[in-house]
Every structure is written in C-alpha cells, then in structure tokens.
N, C-alpha and C positions, 0 to 999 in steps of 0.2 A: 737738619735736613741737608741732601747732597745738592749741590748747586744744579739748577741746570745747565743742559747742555748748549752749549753755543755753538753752529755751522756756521761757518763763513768762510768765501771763496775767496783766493788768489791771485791774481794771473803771476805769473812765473815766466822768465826770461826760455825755459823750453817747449817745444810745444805737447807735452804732458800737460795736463791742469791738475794740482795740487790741491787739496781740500787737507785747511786747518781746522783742529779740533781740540778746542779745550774743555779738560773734563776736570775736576777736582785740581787744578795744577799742574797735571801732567799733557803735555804733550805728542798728542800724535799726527802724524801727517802719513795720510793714505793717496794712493795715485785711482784715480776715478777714470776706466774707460765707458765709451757706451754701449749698452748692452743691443748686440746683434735682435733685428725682429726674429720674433718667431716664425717661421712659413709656414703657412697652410701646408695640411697632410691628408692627401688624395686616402682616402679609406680603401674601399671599394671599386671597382669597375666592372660594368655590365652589359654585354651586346644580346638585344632582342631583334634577331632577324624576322623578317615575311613580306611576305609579296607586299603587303600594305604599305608597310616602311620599314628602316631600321634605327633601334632606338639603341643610345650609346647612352650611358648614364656612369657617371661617377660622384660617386658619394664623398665628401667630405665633411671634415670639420669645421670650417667658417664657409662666412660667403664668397664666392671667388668672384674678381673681377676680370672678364671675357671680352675677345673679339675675335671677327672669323669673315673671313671674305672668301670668296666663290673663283676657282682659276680656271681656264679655259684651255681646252688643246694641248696636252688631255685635260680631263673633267678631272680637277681636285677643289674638295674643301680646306684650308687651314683654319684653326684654332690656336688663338693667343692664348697662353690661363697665366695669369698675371698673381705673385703671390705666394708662390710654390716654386718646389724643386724636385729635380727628375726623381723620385724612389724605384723601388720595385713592384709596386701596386700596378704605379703608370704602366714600367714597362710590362707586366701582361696580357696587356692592352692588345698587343703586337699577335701573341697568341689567339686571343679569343675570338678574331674575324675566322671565322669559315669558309672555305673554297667554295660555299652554296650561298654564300651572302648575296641575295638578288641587286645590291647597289654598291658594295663596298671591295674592292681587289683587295685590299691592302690598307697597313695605317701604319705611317712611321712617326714616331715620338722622339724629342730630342729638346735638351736643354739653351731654347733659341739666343737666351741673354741670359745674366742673371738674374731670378725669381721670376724668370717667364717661362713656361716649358710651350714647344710650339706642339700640333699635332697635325699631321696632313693624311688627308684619306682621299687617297686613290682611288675613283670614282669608275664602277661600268659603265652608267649610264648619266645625263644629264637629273639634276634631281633636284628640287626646292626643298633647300634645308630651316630646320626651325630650330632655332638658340634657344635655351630659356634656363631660369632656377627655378626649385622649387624649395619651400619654408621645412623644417625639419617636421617632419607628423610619423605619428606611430612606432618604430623602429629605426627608420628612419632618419639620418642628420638632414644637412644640409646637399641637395642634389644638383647636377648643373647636369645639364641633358642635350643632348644634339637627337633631333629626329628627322631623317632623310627621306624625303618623301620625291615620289619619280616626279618628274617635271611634266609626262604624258601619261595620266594615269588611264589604263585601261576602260571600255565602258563597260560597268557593271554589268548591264543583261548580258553584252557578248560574251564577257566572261564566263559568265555565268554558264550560257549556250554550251560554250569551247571547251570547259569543266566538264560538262555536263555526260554522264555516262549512264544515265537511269535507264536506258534502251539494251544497255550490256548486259548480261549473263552473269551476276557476282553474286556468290556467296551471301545470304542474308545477313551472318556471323561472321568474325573469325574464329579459327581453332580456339576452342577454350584452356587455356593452360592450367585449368584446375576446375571439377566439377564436373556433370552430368554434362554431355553434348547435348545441344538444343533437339528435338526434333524437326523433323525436315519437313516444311507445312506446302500445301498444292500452292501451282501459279498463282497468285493475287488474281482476282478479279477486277477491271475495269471499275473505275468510283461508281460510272451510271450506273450501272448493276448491282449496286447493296441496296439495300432494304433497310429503309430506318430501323433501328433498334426500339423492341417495346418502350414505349413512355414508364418513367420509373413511377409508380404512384406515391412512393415515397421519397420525394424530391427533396437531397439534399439541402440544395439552396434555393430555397421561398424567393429570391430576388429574380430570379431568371423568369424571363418570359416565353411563356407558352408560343409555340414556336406556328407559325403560321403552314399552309402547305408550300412549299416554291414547288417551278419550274425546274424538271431536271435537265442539267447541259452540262455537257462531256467539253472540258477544256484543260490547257495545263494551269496546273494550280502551284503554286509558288510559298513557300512555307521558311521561313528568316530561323534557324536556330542560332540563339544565341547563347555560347555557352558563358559563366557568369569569370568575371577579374581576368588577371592572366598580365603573363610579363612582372611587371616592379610591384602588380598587385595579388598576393598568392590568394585571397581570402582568407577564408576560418582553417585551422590548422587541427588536426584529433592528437590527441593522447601520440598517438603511434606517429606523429611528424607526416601525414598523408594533409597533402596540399587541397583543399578545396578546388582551386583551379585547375587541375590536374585528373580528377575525377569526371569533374561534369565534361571536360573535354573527352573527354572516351565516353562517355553518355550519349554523347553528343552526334558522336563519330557515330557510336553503335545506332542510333535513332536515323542518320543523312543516310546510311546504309539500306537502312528499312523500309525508308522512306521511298529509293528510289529503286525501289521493287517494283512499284505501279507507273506504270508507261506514263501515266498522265498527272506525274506528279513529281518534284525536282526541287532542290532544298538547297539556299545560301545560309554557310556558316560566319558570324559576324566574323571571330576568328578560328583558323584552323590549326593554328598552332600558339606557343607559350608566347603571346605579343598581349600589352594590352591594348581595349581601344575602349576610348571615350564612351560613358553614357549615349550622349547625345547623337554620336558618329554610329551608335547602335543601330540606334532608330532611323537613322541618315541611310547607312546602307540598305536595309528594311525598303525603305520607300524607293530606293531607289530602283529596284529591282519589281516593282509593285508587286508589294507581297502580300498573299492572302490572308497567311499568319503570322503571329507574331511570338516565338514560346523560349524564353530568357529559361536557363537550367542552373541550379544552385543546389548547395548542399547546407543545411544550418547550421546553426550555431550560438546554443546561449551560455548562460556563466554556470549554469548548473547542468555539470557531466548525466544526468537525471533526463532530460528536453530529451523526448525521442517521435517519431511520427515525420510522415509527408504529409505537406501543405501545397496548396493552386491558392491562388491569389488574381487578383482584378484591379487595376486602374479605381481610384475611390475620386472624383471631384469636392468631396465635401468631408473627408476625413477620414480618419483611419475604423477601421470596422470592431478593433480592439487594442488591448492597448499593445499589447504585444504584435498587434500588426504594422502598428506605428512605429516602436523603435526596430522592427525588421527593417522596416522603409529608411528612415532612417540611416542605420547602419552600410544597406547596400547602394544607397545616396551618396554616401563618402567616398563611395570607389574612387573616385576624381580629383580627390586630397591624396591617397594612397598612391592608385596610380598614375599619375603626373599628368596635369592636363597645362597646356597652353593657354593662361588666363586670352594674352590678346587674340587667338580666334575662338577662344572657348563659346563669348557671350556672342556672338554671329552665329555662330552653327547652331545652338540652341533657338536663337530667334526665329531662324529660317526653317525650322524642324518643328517645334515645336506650338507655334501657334500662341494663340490664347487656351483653352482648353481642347480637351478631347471630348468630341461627342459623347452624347447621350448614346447614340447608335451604338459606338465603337463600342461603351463599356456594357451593354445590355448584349453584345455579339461575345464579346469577352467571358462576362459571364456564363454563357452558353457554354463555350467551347470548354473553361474551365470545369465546369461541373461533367461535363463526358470525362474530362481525363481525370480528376476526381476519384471519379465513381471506381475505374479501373484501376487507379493506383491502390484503390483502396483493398484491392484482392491481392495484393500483395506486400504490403507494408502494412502496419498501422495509422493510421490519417491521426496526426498530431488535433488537426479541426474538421468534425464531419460538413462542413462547409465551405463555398470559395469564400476566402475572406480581401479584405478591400482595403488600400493604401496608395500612398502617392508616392510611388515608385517611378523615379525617372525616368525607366527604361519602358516605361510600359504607354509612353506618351504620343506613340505615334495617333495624329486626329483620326487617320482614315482604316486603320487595320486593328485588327481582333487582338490585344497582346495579353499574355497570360506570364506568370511566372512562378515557376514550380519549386519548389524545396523538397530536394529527392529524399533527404533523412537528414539527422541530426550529425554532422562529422564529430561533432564534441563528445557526442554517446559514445561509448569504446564499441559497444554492441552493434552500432549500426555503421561505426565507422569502418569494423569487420566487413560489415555488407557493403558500403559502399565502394569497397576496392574487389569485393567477388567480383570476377567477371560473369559468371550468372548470374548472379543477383543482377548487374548493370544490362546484362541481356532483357531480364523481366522487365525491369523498369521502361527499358528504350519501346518494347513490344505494348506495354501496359497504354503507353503514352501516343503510339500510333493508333492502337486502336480505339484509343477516345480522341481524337482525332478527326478519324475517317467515319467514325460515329459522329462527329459534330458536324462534317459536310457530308453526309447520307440525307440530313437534314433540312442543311441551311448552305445549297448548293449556293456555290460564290457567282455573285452577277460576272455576266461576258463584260470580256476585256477585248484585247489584240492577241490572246494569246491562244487559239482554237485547237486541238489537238483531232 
C-alpha cells in the first residue's frame, strides 16, 4: 500500500510560506498564496417609481452587508454595500432613474474603497427612506431594497379630491385597438334614481341575506380598487408571458373610468401604476379614504392549463369555503414574501389595520355585493363557482368595509388568457362589474357620512 501523505509547514527565511510534501520519497515543495475572497455579484437592479414611493431593489447572490445615512442641503441618501465590486449591472443603475421619478434627480455609483461600492441618490424632495433585505423566495435570490418614502406625505382624501375628475366630460373607453367599438350608452343616471333590480329567485348564494328596505340618500360614495401584485411582484404568468399584474391594472383603469361616469361616485386605486404595495397597506389606504367598497382585481391561476371560469370571493372567519378556495387564499397571502415587505413595520401596520376580526356585518354586506357582481360576470364569462365562495384572504380584512375579491379568468388557460389581454373582452368585464355594483347600492344605500353630494 502507498504510504500516506504527510503536510507539514515551514517557515522560511522569505516571506513566501513553503509547504513541504512528502509523497512516496519524492519531494516536492509548492509556494501556497491565499486565495482572494470571492465578492458578492450584484445580479439585477430595479427602479419602481410612484407617487407612493420608490422602490430601488438589487438582487444578488449572497447577503450584502449595508449602511446608509441621510445628507442635508441638498437632500442626499448614501449607501454603503460592503462585499462587492463596482460591475456593469451596478452601473445601470445610473440609467434607470427617470426624469418623472417623483423623489429621485439622479444616483451616482462609484467604487468608495475596496469591496465597498458607495451609491448616492440625489434627492427632489425630503423623504423617509426604509433599508431592508429580503430571504431568496420564488425566482428570486437574495434582495437588498431601499424604499423612499416622502417625508410629508399627502392627505389621502385631499388627494383624492385634487385627483378627482369624475364631474369631467371623459370618454367612458378608450380607443379600442382591436375589436368592435363599444356602444355609446345615455348619461348615467343619479344612484337615487335606480330601481332595485328584480330579486333573483334563483339565488346563487344561499348565505346572503335577504336584504331589508333602507332609506334612499344621494351622497358621494367612495369605492377602493384594488388592482392585485405589481412592482417585484408580477403574479401568475400565461403561456404567452402576459403578466397578471399588468392586466388587472388596465381592468382596473377601465372599471376607475366607468366608475366616475356618475357624479356622485369617485374611485382610489390602491396602485396606479407598476409599484407594489403591501397587503395590509391595501386595506390601510381603503380606510383611509372611508371607503364604501372594497373590490381587490385578479386574474388566476392553477397547475392545470385546464382551470378556466371567474370567481367573487368573501372574507370567510371560520375557513375556507373549499378547498380550492383555501389554497387561492393562500397563494395570494404570499404576495408579501414575493413582493418585499418590511418585516419591522410590517407587524404594526397590520395590527393597526386589522383588528381582531372583521364583522359579521362586513362579510354578510360582502357577500351581498359579491353575489350582484357574480350574477353579471356570469353573462359573460363562464363562473368557474356558480357561487361567492369564502377564504381568509388578507386583503379582504378591512373590519368596517364590504370587500370582495374577484378572479377575472384563468391567465394559466391560453383561451382565456387570449381574453384577458382583449381589450374588449376587459371593457365587458370592467362594465359587467359596475353594474353589479350599482345593483348592490340600488339596494343597500351606504349609511351618511361627511361626504353629502
């Protein structure tokens, strides 16, 4: 048998270290330097502008270690990233700020020491910025995130007010770039002025209660669209690469349009553009604006290109209503591993939002509302469940508002993922979904507020 190998070290009169090595008799002497670290490599880099905030994300392959201090006069952030070396990922960085970036002039990168790169972002306005990583999930490595948030954030309602163009003269539609042009339908009438719709005798869902008579009162009524992911979070993806996020936002858009056809009615989108925002911040903005409703927009998605149908959904307290309504919940639960949430104010903004549960009230109004829009979608799509079904859907947690959450079609179906990028087909849906609706407060006119029209 060959002898073993014996290592043993040296020191030597230069400052090389020698490593002797005796092998069968023979001698060799090898010179041993040390091996340079590896640095961390900036993958990716990605700027989500909005009025909300902007969100800077760079993906990597390990965890970076970070510091960052706030400059005054002018307004600059810097960024330590400790571990790394300047590439060419970094430098795109430089590119991707937009001259419409509501907080960012500019961002200069530069290799501040060795395996430090610094980054400084030239600030418009004063802003409370938020550091964080996030763990690798889905696609996904390792993420280090800056998100810039104004220092004076705007008050919601004013906003809202200031936004506010439902008294203009607009187009119901836009030009359809493909397809039959909509018809052109008379003025909207006044809410006070509808007429409940026949009671269906055939009531899709047995849970809803028989609706009592209210009091009719003409006020503005306030209506939260929320369109579903968005920014670092695309959702469910079709066959043909059409982004979930990206649909329901022009849904969305088509629906705030329709909506503010009637004088006495005015619509907050949670987001208005590719940003994403928190669960919880959903429901955060919702209330803040005291909104009447609550209607989160989605597109689905299961493993079998097969799953096709719209679905309405409800707030469930005690479970899921099936099982497939549970892993939907579920699934759309995760958004906040996906799209990056700040664990240290995550658990506050939940606490302060969300309560212990949400009324009995809210989910028996819930399901009211859902079963109108239902019944409509269901003239134009297939209804995946001819009833609203029931989960604990985080978005749908506001304690004191109606929320519902819709699943316009299957994006996974190639067939209906066709449909969901028509832009008429997305016209029917936005129309289908107003009109059950304005069928659910025909009914169940919203108590007076401060808000009187």
């Amino acid at each position: 048998m060959p002898r073993s190998t014996e290592i043993r070290s040296q020191p030597v009169k230069s400052k090389t270290r020698r490593t002797i090595i005796k092998a069968g008799g023979a001698l060799f002497v090898s010179v041993v330097t040390p091996l340079p670290a590896l640095a961390s490599q900036i993958l990716a880099v990605r700027v989500w502008p909005s009025e909300d905030y902007t969100r800077v994300t760079l993906e990597n392959d390990s965890n970076l270690k970070v510091t960052h201090f706030v400059v005054k006069n002018p307004e600059r952030l810097v960024v330590d990233i400790e571990g790394i070396d300047l590439n060419s990922t970094l430098k795109d960085l430089v590119a991707k700020i937009q001259p419409n970036d509501p907080y960012i002039r500019q961002v200069r990168v530069g290799q501040n020491r060795p395996s430090v790169v610094r980054l400084v972002f030239d600030l418009k306005d004063e802003i409370k910025p938020q550091v964080f990583t996030l763990a690798p999930v889905g696609e996904y490595k390792y993420r280090f995130v800056i998100d810039l948030y104004p220092a004076n954030p705007p008050d919601p309602i004013a906003a809202l007010i200031q936004k506010g163009d439902w008294n203009k003269e607009t187009p119901a539609t836009p030009p359809l770039a493909q397809g039959p042009a909509t018809p052109q339908k008379p003025d909207p009438a006044p809410l006070a002025e509808l007429k409940p719709p026949p009671e269906d005798k055939n009531e899709r869902n047995p849970k809803v209660v028989q609706d009592e008579p209210r009091m009719q009162l003409t006020r503005m009524i306030t209506i939260a669209l929320d369109p579903g992911h968005g920014g670092e979070d695309p959702g469910a993806t079709g066959a043909r690469g059409n982004r979930e996020k990206d649909v329901v936002l022009s849904i969305a858009k088509r629906l705030k349009r329709k909506i503010e056809q009637y004088p006495n009615m005015r619509v907050m989108l949670t987001r208005d553009a590719d940003f994403f925002v928190p669960l919880g911040q959903r429901v955060v903005k919702a209330r803040k604006v005291q909104a009447d409703l609550f209607v989160s927009i989605h597109a689905d998605a299961f493993v079998q290109p097969t799953a096709r149908g719209s679905s309405v959904f409800a707030l469930s307290e005690k479970g899921a209503s099936s099982t497939a309504a549970r892993w939907l919940a579920n699934k759309e639960n995760s958004a906040d591993l996906i799209g990056g949430v700040n664990i240290k104010t995550h658990d506050r903004q939940l606490a302060s939002v969300l309560l212990d549960l949400s009324t009995t009230a809210q989910i028996n109004d819930s399901l009211r509302v859902g079963n109108a829009v239902l019944k409509e979608i269901g003239g134009i799509n297939k209804l995946h469940k001819g009833m609203v079904e029931q989960a604990g859907f985080a978005v749908l947690k506001a304690p004191d508002i109606p929320s519902i959450l819709i699943e316009t079609a299957f994006i996974s179906n190639p067939e209906e993922e066709a449909k969901l990028t028509d832009e008429h087909y997305q016209d029917k849906m936005a129309d289908a979904i107003l009109t059950g609706i304005r069928n659910y407060f025909a009914r169940n006119p919203p108590l007076a507020k401060n808000r009187m029209t």
